[in-house]
PAZA-220414 format. One record per residue (C-alpha): x negated, y, z negated; residue in one letter. Coordinates in steps of 0.001 Angstrom, whole numbers, padded with zeros to 6 digits, always signed. Layout:
XYZA/...
END
This chain:
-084039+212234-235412X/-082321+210989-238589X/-078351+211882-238688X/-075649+211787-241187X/-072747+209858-241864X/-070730+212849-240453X/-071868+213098-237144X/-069820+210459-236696X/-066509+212394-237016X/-068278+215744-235790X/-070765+215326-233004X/-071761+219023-232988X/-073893+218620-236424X/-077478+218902-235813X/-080332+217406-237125X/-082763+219033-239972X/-085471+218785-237501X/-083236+221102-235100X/-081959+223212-237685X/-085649+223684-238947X/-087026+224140-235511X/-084605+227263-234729X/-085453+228721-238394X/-089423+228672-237936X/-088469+230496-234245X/-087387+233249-236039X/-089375+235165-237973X/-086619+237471-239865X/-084376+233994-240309X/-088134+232228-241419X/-088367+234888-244220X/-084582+234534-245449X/-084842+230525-245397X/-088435+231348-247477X/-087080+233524-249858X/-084616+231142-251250X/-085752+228340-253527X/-086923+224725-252864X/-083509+223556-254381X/-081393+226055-251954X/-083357+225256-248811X/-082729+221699-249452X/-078650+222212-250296X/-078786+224904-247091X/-080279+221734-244956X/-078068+219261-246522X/-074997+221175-246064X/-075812+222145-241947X/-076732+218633-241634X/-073661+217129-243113X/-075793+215163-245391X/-073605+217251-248224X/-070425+218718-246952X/-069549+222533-246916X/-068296+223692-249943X/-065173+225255-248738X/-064425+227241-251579X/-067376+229597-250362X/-065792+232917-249520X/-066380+233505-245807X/-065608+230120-245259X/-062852+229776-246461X/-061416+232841-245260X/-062514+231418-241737X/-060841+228331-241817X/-057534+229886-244338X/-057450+233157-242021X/-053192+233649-242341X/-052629+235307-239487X/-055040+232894-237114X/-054096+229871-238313X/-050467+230019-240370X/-049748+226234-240484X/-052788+225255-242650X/-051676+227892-245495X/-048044+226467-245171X/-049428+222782-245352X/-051196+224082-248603X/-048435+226356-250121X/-045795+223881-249559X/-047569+221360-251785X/-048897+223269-254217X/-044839+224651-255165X/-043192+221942-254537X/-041211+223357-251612X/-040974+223921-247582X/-042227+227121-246375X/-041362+227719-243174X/-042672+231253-242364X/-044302+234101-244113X/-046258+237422-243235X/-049183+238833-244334X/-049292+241692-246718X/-052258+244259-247400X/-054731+242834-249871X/-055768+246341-251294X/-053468+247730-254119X/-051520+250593-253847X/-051720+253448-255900X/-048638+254281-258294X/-048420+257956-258860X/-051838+259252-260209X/-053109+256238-261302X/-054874+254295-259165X/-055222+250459-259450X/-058272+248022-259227X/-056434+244739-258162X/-057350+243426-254711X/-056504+239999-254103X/-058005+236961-252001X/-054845+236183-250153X/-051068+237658-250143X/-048386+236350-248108X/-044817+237141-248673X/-041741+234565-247483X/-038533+234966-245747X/-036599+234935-248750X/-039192+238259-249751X/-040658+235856-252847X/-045028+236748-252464X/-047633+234517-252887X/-051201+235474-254159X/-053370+232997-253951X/-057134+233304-255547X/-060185+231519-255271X/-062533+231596-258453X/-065998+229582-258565X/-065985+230317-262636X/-062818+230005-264407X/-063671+232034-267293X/-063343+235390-264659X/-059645+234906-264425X/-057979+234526-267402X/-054365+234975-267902X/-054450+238711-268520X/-056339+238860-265365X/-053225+237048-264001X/-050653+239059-265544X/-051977+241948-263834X/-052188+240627-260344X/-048615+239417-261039X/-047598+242923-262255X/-049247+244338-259815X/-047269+242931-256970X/-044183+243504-258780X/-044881+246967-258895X/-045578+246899-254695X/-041978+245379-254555X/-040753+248464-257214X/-042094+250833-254884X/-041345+249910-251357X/-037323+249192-252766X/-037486+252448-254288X/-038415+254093-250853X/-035825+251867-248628X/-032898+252729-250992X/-033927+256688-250653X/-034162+256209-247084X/-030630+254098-247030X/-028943+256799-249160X/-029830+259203-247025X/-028039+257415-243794X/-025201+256239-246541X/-024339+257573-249169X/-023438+256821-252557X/-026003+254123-251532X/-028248+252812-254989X/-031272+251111-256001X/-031443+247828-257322X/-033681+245759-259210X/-032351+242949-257657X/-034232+243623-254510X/-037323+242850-256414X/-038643+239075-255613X/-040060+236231-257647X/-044084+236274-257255X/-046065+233510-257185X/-050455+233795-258227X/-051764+230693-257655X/-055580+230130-258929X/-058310+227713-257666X/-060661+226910-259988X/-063946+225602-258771X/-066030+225748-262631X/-062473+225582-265091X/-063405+227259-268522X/-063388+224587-271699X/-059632+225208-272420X/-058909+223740-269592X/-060795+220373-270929X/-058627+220547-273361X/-056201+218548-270848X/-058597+216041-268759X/-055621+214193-267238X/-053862+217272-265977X/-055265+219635-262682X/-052356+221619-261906X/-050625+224055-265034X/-047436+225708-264047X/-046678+228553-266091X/-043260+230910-265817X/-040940+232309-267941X/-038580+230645-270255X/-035877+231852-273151X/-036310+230020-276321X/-032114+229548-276171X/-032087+227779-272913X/-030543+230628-271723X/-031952+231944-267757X/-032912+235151-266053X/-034599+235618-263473X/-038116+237480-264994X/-039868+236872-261723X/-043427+235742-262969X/-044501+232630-261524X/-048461+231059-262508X/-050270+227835-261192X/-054030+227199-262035X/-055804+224350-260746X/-058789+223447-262050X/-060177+221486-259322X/-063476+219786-261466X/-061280+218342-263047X/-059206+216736-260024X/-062152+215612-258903X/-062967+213813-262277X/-059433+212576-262080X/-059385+211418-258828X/-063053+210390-257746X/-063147+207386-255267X/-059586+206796-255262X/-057664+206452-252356X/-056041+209525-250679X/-052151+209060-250464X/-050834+211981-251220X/-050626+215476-249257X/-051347+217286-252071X/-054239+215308-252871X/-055603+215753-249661X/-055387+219356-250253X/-057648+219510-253470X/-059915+216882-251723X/-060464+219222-248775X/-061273+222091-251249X/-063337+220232-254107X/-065085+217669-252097X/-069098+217760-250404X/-069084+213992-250029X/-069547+212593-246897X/-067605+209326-247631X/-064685+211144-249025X/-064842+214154-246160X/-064557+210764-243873X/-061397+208824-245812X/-059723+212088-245877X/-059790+212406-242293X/-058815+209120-241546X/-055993+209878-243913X/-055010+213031-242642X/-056045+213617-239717X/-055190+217036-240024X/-058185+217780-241851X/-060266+216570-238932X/-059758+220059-237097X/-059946+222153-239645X/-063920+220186-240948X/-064547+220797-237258X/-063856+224111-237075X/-065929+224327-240410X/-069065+222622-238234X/-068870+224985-235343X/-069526+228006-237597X/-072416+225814-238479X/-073513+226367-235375X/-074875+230039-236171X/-077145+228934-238522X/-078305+232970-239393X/-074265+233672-240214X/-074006+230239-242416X/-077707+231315-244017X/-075474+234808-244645X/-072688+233059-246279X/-074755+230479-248462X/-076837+233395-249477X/-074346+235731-250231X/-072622+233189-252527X/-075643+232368-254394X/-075984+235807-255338X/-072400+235604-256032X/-073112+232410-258562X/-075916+234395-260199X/-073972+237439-260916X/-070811+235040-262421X/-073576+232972-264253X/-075156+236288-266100X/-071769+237926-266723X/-070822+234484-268290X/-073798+234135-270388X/-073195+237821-271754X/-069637+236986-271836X/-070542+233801-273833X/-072736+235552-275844X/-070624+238691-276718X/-067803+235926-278172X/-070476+233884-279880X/-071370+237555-282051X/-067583+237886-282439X/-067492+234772-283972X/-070496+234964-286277X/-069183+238876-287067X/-065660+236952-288158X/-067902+234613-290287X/-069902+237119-291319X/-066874+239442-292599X/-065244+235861-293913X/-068159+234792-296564X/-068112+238305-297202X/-064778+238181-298170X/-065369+234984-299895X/-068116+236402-301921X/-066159+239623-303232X/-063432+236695-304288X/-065870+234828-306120X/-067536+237927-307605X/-063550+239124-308589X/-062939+236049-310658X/-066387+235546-312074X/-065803+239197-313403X/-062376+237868-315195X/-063505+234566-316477X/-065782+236873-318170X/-063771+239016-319674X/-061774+236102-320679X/-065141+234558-322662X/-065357+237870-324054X/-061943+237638-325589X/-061879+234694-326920X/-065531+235242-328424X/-063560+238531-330396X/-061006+236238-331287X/-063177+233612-332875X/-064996+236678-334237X/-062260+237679-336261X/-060596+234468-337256X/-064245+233875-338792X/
END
């Protein structure tokens, strides 16, 4: 039975003829595996295999391997290099919103953690870019501001009532932090092909500084891995985007030499492999996921290409009305000077 480069590094990885074996044994895993398309069985195979490595980005895997609360040091590893700065502990807060007096909000985030110092952390995984723009971001931000609002609202109540003369203050309110992973960036982000991490806050146009709390960081990670393809893995933060961009075997393999870190965390990724109906769950569910994104971003695309033409539209017929405008006064200027000649005559 053929094996992959991986199996190497990760001795639990079966072979396609094993992984194909337990399928056909099955009849209600047989029809799932049937269902999909030639082009997904293969990437399914490849991926259980090793042949291709597991894109970790997929939601239930990476909320495996990321869990906060099992496994604390990997998201520290990962914050820490990603802002520039140690983070030593955190907790993990309630990924739901909360609702602010009648109004109920829609925001519920991949991953919220908030630090000793009481700054919070969102961090969200997107497959397409174009899905979370920087409104989308502004909210999330907002949104987290507003928990803070709320909750130091209801401690200074509960304070004045054990002291008082006791007040709120806005300066119990945190900085927040939304970081965004971009599998699929959006073209602006081509825009810049050298840089894969934008860090966005904000600044006074006078130099002078407030805190305003706001903190963003996208990185789109197709471009990292156009940036950094083949090179050699130095850096932590490297390793970090590696890890989350990368199915190739060779790379999966200089990483972990690298880091060896990484090594646990691609084996723990291989024993879920093991339950080959949950990881047929998972790669299903995030096709379905892709399809859905791809649609919405073909509408999406399509809704902004009739905006455009409308603009057009409305421009040349602005255009015209100009053109129609002035033809109407050069001739009523021909007019006038055909009088004129008229009566000089």
């Amino acid at each position: 039975m053929a094996q992959s480069k991986l199996c190497q590094y990760f001795s639990m990885i079966r072979s396609r003829e094993q992984i194909l074996l337990e399928i056909r044994s099955d009849p209600a895993l047989n029809a799932r595996f049937e269902a999909l398309s030639e082009e997904a069985q293969k990437e399914f195979l490849d991926i259980c295999t090793g042949e291709k490595g597991v894109k970790i980005l997929y939601d239930s895997f990476f909320r495996s391997v990321m869990n906060p609360e099992l496994y604390p040091d990997r998201l520290q590893s990962m914050l820490s290099c990603i802002l520039g700065m140690e983070i030593a502990s955190f907790h993990v807060l309630e990924t739901s919103s909360f609702a602010l007096g009648d109004v109920k909000s829609l925001v519920i985030m991949d991953i919220v953690v908030e630090l000793l110092d009481g700054s919070i952390i969102n961090l969200e995984v997107q497959k397409i870019g174009y899905d979370f723009p920087g409104e989308r971001a502004a909210c999330y931000a907002s949104d987290l501001t507003l928990r803070q609002y709320a909750r130091a609202r209801r401690d200074a109540a509960k304070r004045s009532a054990e002291e008082p003369g006791h007040k709120f203050s806005y300066h119990a309110i945190h900085p927040v932090y939304t970081i965004v992973l971009i599998e699929k960036s959006p073209s602006l982000f081509y825009r810049f092909p050298d840089q894969y991490i934008h860090r966005f806050s904000q600044k006074s146009d006078t130099g002078l500084s407030m805190e305003l709390l706001h903190n963003y960081i996208f990185i789109p990670l197709d471009i990292f891995r156009k940036k950094h393809q083949n090179e050699d893995i130095s850096r932590e933060l490297d390793a970090w985007l590696t890890f989350l961009s990368t199915q190739e075997p060779d790379e999966i393999m200089r990483l972990c030499d690298a880091f060896p870190f990484f090594k646990d965390i691609y084996r723990h990724v291989y024993e879920i492999c093991q339950n080959t109906e949950d990881v047929m769950g998972i790669f299903s569910e995030a096709l379905a996921e892709l399809d859905r994104n791809t649609v919405d971003y073909m509408i999406d695309k399509l809704k902004r290409s009739n905006e455009q033409l409308q603009g057009e539209k409305e421009q040349l017929q602005g255009e015209k009305k100009q053109l129609q405008d002035e033809n109407t006064r050069l001739k009523e200027e021909l007019d006038n000077m055909r009088k004129q000649l008229r009566e000089q005559k």
